[in-house]
PyMOL Python script that loads the backbone (N, CA, C, O; Angstrom):
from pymol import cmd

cmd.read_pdbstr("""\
ATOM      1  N   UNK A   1      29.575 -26.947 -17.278  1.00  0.00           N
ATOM      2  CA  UNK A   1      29.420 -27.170 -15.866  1.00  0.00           C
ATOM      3  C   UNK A   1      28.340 -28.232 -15.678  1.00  0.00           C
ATOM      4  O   UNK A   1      27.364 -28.249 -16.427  1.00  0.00           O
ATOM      5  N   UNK A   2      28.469 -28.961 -14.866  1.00  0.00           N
ATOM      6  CA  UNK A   2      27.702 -30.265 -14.657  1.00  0.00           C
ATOM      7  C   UNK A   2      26.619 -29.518 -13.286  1.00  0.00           C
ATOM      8  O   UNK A   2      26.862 -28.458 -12.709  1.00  0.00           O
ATOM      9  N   UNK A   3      25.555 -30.338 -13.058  1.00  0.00           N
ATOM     10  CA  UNK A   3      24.374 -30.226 -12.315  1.00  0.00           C
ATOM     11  C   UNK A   3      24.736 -30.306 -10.826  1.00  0.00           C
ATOM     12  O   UNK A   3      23.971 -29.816  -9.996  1.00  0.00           O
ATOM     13  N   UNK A   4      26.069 -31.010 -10.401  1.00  0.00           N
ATOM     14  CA  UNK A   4      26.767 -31.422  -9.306  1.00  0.00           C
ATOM     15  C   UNK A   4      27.029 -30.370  -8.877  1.00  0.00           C
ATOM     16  O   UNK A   4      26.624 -29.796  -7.866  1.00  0.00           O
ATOM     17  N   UNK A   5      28.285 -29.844 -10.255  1.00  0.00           N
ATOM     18  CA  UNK A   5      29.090 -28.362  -9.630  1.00  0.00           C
ATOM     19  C   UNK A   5      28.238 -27.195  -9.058  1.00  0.00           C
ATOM     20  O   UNK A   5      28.461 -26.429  -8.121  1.00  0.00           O
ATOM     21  N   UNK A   6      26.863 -27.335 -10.184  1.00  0.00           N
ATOM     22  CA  UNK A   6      26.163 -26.112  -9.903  1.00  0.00           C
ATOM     23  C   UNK A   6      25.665 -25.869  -8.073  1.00  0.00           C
ATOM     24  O   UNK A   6      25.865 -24.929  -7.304  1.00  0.00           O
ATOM     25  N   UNK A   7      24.871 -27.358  -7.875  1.00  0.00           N
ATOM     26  CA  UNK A   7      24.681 -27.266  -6.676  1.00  0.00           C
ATOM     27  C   UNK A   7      25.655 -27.328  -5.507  1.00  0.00           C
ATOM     28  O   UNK A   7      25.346 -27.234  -4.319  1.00  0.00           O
ATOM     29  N   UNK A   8      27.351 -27.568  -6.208  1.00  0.00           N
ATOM     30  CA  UNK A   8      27.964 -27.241  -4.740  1.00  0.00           C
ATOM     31  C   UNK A   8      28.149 -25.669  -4.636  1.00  0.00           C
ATOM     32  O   UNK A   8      28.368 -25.072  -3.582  1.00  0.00           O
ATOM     33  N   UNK A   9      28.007 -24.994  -6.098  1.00  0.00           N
ATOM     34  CA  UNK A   9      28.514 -23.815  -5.950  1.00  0.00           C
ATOM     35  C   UNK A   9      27.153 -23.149  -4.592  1.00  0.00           C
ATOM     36  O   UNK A   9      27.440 -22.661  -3.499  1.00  0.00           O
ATOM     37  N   UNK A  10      25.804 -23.347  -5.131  1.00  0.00           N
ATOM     38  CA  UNK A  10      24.828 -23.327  -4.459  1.00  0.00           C
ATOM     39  C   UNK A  10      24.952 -23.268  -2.915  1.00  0.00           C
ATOM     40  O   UNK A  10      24.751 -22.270  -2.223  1.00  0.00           O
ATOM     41  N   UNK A  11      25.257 -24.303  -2.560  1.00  0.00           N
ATOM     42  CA  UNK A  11      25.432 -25.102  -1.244  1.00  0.00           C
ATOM     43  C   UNK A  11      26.529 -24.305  -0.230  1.00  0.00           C
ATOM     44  O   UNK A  11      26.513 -24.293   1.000  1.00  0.00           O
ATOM     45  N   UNK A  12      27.517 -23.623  -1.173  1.00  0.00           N
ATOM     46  CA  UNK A  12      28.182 -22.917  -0.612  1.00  0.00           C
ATOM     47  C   UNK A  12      29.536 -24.050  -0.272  1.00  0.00           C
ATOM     48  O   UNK A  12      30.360 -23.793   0.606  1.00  0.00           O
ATOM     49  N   UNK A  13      29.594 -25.208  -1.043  1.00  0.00           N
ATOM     50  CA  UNK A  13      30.629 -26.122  -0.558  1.00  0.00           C
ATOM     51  C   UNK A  13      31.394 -25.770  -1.487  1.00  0.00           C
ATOM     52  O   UNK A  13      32.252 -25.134  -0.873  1.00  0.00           O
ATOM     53  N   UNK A  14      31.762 -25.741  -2.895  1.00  0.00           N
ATOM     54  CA  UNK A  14      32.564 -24.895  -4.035  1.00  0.00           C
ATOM     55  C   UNK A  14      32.787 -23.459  -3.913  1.00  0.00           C
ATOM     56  O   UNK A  14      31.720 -22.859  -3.783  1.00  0.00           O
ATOM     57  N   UNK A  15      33.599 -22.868  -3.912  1.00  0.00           N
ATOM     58  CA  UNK A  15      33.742 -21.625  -4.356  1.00  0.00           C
ATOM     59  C   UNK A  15      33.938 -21.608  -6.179  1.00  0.00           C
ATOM     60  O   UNK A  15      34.819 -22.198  -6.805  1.00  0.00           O
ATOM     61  N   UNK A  16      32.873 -20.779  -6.726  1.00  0.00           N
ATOM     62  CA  UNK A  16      33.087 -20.891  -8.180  1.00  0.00           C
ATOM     63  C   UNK A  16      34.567 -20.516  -8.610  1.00  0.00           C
ATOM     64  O   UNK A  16      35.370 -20.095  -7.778  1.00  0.00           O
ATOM     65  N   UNK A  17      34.922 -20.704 -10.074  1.00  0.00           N
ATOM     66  CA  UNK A  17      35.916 -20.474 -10.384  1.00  0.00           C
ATOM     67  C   UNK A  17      36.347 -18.746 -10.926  1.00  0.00           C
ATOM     68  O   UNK A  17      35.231 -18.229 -10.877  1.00  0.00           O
ATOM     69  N   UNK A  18      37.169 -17.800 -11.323  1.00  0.00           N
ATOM     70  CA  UNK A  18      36.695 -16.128 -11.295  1.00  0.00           C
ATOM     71  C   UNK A  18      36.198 -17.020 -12.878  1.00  0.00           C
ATOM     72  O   UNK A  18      35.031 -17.121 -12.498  1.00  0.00           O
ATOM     73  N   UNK A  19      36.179 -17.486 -13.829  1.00  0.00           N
ATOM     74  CA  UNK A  19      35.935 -17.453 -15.350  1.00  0.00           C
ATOM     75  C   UNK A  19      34.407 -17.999 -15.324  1.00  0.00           C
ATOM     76  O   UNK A  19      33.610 -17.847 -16.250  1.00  0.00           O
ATOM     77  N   UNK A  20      34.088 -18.793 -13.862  1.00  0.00           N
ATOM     78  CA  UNK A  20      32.730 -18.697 -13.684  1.00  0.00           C
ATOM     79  C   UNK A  20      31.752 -17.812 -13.501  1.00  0.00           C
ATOM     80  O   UNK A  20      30.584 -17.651 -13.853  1.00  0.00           O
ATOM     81  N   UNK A  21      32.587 -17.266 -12.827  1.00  0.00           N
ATOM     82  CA  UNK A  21      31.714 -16.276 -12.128  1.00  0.00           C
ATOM     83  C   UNK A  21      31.140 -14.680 -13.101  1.00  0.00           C
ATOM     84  O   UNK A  21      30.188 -13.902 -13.047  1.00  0.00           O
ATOM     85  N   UNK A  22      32.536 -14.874 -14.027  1.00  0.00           N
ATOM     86  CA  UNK A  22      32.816 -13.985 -15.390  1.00  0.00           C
ATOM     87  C   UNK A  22      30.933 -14.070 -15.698  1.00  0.00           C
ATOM     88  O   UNK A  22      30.000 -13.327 -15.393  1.00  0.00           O
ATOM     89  N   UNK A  23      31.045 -15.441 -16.482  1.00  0.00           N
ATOM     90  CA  UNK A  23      30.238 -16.183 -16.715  1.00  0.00           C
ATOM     91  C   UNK A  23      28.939 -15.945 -16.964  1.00  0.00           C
ATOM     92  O   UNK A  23      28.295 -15.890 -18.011  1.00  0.00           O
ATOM     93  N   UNK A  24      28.572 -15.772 -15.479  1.00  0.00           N
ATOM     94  CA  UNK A  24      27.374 -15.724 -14.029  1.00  0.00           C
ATOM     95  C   UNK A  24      26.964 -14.355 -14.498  1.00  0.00           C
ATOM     96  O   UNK A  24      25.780 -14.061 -14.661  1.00  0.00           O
ATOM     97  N   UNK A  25      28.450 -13.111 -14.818  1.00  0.00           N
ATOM     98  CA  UNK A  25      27.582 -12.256 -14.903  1.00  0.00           C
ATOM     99  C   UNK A  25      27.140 -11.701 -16.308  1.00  0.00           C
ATOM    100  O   UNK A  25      26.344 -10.774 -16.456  1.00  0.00           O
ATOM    101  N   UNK A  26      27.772 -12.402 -17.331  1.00  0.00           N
ATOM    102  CA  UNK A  26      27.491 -12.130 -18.821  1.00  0.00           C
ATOM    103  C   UNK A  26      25.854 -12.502 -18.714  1.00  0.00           C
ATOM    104  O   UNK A  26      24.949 -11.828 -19.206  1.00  0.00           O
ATOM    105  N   UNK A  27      25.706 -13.731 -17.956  1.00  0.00           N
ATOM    106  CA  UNK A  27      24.246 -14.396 -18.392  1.00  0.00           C
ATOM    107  C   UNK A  27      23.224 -13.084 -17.644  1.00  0.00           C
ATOM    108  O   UNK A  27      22.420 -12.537 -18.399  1.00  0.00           O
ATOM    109  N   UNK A  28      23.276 -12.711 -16.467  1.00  0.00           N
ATOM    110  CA  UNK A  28      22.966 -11.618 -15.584  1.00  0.00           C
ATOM    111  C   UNK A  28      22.847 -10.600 -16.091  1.00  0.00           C
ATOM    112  O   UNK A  28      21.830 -10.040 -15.681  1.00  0.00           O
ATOM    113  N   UNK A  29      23.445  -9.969 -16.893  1.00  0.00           N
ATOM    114  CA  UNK A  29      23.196  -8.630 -17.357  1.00  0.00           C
ATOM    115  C   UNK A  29      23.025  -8.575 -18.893  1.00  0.00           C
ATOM    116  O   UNK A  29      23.373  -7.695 -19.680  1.00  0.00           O
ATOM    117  N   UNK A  30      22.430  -9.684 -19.094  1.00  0.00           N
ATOM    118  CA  UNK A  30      21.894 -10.133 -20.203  1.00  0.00           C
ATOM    119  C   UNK A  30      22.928 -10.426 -21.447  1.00  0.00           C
ATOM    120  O   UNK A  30      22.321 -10.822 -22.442  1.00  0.00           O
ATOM    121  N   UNK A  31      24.205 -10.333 -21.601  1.00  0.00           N
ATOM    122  CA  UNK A  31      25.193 -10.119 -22.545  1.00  0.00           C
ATOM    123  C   UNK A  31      25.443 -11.708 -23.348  1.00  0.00           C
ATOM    124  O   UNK A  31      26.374 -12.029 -24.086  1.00  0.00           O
ATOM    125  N   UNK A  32      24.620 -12.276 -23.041  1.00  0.00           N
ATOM    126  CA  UNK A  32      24.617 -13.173 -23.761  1.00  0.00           C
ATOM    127  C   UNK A  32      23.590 -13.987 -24.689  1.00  0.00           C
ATOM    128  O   UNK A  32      22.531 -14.399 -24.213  1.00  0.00           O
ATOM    129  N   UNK A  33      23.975 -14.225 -26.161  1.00  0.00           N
ATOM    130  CA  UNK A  33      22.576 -14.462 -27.016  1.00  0.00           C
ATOM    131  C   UNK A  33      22.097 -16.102 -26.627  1.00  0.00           C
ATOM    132  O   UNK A  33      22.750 -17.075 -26.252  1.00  0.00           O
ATOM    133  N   UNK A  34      20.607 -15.889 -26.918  1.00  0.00           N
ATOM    134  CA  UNK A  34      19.893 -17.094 -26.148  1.00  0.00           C
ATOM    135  C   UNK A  34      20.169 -18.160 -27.403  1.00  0.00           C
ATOM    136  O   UNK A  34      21.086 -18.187 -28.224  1.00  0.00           O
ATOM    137  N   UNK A  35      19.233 -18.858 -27.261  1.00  0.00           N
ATOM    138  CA  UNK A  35      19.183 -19.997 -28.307  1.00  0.00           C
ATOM    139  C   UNK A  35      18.533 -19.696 -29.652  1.00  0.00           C
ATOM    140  O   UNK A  35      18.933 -20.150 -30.724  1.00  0.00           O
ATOM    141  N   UNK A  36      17.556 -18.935 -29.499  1.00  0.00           N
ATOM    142  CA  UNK A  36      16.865 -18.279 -30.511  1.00  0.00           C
ATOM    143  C   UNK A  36      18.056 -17.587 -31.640  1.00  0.00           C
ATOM    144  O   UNK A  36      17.868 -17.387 -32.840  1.00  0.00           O
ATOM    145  N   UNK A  37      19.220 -17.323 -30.908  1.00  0.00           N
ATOM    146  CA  UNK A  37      19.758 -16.829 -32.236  1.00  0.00           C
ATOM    147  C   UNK A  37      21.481 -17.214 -32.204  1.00  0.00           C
ATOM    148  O   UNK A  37      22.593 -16.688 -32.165  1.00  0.00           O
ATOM    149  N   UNK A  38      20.767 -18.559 -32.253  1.00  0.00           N
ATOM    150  CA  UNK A  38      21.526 -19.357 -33.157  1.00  0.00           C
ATOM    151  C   UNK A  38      22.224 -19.238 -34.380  1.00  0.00           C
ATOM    152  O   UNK A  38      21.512 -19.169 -35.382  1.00  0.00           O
ATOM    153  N   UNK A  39      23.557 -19.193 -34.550  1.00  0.00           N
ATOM    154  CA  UNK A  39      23.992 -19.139 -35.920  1.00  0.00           C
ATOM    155  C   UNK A  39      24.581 -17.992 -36.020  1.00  0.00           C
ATOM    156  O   UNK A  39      25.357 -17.779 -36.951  1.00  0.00           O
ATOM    157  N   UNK A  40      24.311 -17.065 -35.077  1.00  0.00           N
ATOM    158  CA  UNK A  40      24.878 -15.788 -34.718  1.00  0.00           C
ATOM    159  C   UNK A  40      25.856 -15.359 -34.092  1.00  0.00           C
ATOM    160  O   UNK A  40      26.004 -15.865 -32.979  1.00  0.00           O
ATOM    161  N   UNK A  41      26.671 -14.514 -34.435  1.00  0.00           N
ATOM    162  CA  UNK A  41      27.363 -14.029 -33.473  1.00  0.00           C
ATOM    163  C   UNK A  41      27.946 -12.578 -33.750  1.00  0.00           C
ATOM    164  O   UNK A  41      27.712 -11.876 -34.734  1.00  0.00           O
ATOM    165  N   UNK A  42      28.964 -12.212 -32.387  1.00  0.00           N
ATOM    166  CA  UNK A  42      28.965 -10.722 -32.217  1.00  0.00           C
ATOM    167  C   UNK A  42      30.544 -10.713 -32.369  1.00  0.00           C
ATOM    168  O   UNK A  42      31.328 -11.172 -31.538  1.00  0.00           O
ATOM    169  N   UNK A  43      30.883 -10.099 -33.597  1.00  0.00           N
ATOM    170  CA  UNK A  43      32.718  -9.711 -33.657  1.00  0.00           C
ATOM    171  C   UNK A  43      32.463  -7.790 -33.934  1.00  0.00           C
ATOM    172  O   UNK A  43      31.972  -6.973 -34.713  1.00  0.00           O
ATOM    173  N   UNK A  44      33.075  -7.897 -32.885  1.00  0.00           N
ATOM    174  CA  UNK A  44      33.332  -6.254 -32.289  1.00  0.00           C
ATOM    175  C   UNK A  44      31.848  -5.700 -32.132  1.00  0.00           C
ATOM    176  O   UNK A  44      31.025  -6.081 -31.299  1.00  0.00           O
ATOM    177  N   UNK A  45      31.677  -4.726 -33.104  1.00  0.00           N
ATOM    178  CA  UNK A  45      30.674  -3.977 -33.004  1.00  0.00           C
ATOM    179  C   UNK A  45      29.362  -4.525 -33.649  1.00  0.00           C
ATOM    180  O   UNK A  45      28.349  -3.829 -33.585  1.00  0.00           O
ATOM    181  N   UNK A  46      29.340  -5.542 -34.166  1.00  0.00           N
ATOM    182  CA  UNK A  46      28.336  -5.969 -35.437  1.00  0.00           C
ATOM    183  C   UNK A  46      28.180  -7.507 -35.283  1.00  0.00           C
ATOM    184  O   UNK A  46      28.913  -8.396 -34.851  1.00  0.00           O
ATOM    185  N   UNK A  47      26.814  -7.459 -35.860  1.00  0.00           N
ATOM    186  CA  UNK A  47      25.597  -8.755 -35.265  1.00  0.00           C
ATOM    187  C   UNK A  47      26.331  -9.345 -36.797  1.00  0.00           C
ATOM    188  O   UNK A  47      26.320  -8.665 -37.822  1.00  0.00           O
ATOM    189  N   UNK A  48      26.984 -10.807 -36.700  1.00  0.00           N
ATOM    190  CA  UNK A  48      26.956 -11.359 -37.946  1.00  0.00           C
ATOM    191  C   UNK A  48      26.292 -12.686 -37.820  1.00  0.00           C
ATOM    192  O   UNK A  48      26.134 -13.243 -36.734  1.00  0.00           O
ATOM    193  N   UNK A  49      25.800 -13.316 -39.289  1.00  0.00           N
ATOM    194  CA  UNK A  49      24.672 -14.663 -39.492  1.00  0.00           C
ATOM    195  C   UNK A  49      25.607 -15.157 -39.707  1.00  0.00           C
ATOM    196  O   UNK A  49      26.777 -14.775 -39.682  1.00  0.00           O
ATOM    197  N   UNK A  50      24.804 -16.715 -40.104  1.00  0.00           N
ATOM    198  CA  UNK A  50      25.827 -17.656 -40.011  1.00  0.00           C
ATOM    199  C   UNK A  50      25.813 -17.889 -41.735  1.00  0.00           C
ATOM    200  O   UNK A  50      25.994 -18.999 -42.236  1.00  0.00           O
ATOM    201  N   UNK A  51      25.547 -16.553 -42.592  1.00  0.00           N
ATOM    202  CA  UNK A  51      26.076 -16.454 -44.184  1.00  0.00           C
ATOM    203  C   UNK A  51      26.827 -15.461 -44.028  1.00  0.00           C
ATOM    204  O   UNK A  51      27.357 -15.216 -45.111  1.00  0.00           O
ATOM    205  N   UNK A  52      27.212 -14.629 -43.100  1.00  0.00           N
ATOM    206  CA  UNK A  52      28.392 -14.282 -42.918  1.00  0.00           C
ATOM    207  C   UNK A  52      27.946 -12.191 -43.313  1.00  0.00           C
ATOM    208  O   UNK A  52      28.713 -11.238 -43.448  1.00  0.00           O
ATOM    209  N   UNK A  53      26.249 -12.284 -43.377  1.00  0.00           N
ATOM    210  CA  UNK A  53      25.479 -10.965 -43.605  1.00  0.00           C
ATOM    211  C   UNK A  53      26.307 -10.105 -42.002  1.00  0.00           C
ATOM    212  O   UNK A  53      26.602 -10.664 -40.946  1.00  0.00           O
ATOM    213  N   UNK A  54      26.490  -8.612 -42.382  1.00  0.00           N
ATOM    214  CA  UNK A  54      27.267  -8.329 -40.677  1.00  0.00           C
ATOM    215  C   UNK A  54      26.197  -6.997 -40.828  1.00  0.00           C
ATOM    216  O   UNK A  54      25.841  -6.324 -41.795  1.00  0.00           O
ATOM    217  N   UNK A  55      25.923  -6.974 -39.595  1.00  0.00           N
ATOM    218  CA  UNK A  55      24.581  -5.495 -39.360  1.00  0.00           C
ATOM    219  C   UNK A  55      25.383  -4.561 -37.648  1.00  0.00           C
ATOM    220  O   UNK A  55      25.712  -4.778 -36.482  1.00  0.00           O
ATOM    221  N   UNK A  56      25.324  -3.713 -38.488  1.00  0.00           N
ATOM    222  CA  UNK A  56      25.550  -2.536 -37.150  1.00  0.00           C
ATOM    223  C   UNK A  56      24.208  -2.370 -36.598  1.00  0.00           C
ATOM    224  O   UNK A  56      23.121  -2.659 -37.098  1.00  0.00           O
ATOM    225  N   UNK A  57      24.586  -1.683 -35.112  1.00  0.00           N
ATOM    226  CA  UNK A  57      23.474  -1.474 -34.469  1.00  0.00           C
ATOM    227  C   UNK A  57      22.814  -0.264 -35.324  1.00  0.00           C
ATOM    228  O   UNK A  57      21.601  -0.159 -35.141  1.00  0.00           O
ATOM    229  N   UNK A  58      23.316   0.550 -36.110  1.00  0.00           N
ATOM    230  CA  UNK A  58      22.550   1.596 -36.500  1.00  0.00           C
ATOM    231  C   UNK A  58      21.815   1.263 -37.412  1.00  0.00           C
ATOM    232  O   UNK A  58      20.824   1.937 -37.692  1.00  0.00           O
ATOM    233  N   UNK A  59      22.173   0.050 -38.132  1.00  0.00           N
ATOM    234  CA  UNK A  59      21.790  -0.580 -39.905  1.00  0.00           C
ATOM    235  C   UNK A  59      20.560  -1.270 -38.935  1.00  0.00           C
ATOM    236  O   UNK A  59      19.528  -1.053 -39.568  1.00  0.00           O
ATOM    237  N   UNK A  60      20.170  -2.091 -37.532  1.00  0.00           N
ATOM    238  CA  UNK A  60      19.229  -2.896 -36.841  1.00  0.00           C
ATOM    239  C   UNK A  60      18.540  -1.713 -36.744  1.00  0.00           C
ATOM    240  O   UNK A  60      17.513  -1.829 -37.414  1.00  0.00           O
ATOM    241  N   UNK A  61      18.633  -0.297 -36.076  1.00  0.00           N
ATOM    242  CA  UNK A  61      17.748   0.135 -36.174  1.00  0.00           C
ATOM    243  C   UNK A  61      16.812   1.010 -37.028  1.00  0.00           C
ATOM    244  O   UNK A  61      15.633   1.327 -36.875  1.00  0.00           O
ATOM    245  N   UNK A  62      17.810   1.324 -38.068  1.00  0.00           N
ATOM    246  CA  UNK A  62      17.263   1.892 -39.236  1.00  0.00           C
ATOM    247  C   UNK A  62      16.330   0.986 -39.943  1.00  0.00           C
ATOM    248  O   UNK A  62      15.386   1.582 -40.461  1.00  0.00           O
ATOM    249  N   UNK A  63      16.345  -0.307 -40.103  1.00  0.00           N
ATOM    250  CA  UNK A  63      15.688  -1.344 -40.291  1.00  0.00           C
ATOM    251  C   UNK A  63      14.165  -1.105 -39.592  1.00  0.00           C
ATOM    252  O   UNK A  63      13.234  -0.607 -40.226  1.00  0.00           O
ATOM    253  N   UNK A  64      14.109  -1.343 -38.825  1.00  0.00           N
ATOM    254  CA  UNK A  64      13.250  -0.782 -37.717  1.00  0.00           C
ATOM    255  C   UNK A  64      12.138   0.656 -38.402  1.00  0.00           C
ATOM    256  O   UNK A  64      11.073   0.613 -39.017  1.00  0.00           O
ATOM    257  N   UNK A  65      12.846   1.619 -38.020  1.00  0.00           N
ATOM    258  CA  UNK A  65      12.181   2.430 -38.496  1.00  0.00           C
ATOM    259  C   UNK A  65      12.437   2.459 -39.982  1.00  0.00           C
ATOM    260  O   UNK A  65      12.557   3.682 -40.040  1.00  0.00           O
ATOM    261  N   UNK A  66      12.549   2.212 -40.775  1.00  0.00           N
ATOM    262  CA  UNK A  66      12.023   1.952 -41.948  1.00  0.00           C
ATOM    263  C   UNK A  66      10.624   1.263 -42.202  1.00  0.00           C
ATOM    264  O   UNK A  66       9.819   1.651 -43.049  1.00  0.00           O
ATOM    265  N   UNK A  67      10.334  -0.470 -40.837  1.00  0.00           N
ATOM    266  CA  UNK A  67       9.826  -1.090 -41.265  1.00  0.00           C
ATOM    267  C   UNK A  67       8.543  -0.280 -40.660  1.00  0.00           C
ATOM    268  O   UNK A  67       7.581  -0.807 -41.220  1.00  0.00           O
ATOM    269  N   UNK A  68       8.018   0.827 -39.720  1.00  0.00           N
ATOM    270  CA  UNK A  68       7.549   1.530 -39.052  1.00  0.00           C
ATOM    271  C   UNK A  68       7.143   2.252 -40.280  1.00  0.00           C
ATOM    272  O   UNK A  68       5.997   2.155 -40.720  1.00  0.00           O
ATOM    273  N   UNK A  69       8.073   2.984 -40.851  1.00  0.00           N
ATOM    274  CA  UNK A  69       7.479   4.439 -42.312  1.00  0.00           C
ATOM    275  C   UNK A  69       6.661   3.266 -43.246  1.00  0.00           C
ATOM    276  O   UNK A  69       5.635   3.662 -43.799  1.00  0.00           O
ATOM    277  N   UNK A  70       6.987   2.107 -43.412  1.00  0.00           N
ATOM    278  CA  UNK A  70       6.335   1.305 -44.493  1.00  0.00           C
ATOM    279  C   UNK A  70       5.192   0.845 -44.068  1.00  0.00           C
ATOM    280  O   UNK A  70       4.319   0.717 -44.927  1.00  0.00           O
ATOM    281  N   UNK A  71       4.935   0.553 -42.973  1.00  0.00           N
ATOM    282  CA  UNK A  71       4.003   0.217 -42.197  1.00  0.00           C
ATOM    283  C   UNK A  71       2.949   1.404 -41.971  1.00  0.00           C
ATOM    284  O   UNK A  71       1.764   1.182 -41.721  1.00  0.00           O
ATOM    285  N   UNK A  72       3.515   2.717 -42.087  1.00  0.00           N
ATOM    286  CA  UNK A  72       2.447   3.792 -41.671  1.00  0.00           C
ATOM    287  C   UNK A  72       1.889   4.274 -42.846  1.00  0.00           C
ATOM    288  O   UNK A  72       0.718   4.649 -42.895  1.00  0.00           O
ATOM    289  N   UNK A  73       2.841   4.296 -44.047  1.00  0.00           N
ATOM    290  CA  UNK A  73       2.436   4.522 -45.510  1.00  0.00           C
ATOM    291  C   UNK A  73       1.554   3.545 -46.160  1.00  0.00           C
ATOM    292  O   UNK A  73       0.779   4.055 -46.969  1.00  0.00           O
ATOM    293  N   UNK A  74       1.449   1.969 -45.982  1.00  0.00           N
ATOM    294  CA  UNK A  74       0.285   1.041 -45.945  1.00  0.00           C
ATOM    295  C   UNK A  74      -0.903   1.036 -45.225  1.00  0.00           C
ATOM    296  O   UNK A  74      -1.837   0.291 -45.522  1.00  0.00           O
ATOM    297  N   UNK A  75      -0.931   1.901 -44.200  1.00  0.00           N
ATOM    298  CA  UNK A  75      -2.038   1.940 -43.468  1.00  0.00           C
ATOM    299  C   UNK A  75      -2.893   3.033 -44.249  1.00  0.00           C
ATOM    300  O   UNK A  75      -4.029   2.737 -44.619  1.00  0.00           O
ATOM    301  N   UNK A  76      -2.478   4.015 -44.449  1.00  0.00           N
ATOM    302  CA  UNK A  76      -3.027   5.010 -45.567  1.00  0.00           C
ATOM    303  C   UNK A  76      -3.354   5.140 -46.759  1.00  0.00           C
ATOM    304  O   UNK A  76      -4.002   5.918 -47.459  1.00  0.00           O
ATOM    305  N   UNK A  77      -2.554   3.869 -46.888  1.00  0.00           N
ATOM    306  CA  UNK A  77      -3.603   3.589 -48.395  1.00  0.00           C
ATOM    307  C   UNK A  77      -4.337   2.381 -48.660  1.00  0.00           C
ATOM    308  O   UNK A  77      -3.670   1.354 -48.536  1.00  0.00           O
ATOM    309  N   UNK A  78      -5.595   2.235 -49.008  1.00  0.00           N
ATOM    310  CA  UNK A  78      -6.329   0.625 -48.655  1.00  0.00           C
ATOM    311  C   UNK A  78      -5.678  -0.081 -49.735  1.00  0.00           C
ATOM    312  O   UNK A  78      -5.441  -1.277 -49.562  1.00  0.00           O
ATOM    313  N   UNK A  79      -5.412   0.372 -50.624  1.00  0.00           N
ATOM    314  CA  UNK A  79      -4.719  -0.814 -51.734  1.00  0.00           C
ATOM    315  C   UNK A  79      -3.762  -1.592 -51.354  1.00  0.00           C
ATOM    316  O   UNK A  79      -3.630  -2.816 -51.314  1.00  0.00           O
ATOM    317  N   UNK A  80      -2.786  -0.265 -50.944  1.00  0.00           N
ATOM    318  CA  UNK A  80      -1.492  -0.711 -50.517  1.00  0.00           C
ATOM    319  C   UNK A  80      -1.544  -1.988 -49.075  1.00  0.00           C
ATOM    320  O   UNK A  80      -0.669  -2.830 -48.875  1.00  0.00           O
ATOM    321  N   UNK A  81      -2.876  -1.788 -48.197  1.00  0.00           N
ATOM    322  CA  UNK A  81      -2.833  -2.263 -46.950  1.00  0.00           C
ATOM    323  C   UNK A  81      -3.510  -3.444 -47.525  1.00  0.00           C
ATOM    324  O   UNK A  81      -3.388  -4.412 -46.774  1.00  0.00           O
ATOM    325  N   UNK A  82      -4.314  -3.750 -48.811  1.00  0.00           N
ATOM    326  CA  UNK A  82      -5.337  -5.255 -48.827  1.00  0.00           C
ATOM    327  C   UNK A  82      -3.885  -5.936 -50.175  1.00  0.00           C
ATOM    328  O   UNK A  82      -4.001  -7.024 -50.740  1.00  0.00           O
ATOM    329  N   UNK A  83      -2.879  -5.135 -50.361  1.00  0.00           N
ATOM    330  CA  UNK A  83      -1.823  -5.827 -50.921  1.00  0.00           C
ATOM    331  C   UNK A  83      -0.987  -6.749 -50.218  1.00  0.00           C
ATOM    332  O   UNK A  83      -0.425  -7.760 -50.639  1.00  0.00           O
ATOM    333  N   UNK A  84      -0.996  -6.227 -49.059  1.00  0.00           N
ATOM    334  CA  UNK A  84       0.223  -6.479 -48.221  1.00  0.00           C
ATOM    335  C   UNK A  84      -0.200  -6.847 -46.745  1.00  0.00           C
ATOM    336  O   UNK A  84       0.660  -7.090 -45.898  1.00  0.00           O
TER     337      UNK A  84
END
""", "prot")
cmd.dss("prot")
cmd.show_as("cartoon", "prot")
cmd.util.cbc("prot")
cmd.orient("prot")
């Protein structure tokens, strides 16, 4: 969409198109990945890279709390915490 269209949609002189408006609301309710993750994308249920690695939401958050137990088990030990 060009800078023109946007402001007639604006202006109220365009009526958007419905695949715009689709669009309008993917970006709106956040369903769409920013620039930051690039290289990415979403087939069905699962986050895949652009080496073709595929992660479920449960594998993202197990990740997570894993990196949380490793993180709490380094804090408790000074070796482990002036290692790492």
């Amino acid at each position: 969409m060009s800078v023109k269209t946007a402001q007639l949609y604006k202006s109220g002189k365009r009526k958007p198109t419905r695949q715009a408006l689709h669009l309008f609301a993917l970006y709106r309710d956040g369903l769409v990945l920013g620039p930051e993750w690039r290289g990415f994308r979403v087939k069905g249920t699962r986050l895949i890279d652009d080496a073709g690695l595929s992660l479920s939401v449960s594998q993202l958050v197990g990740y997570v709390l894993l990196l949380q137990w490793a993180a709490d088990l380094a804090r408790r030990d000074p070796e482990t915490t002036q290692r790492y």
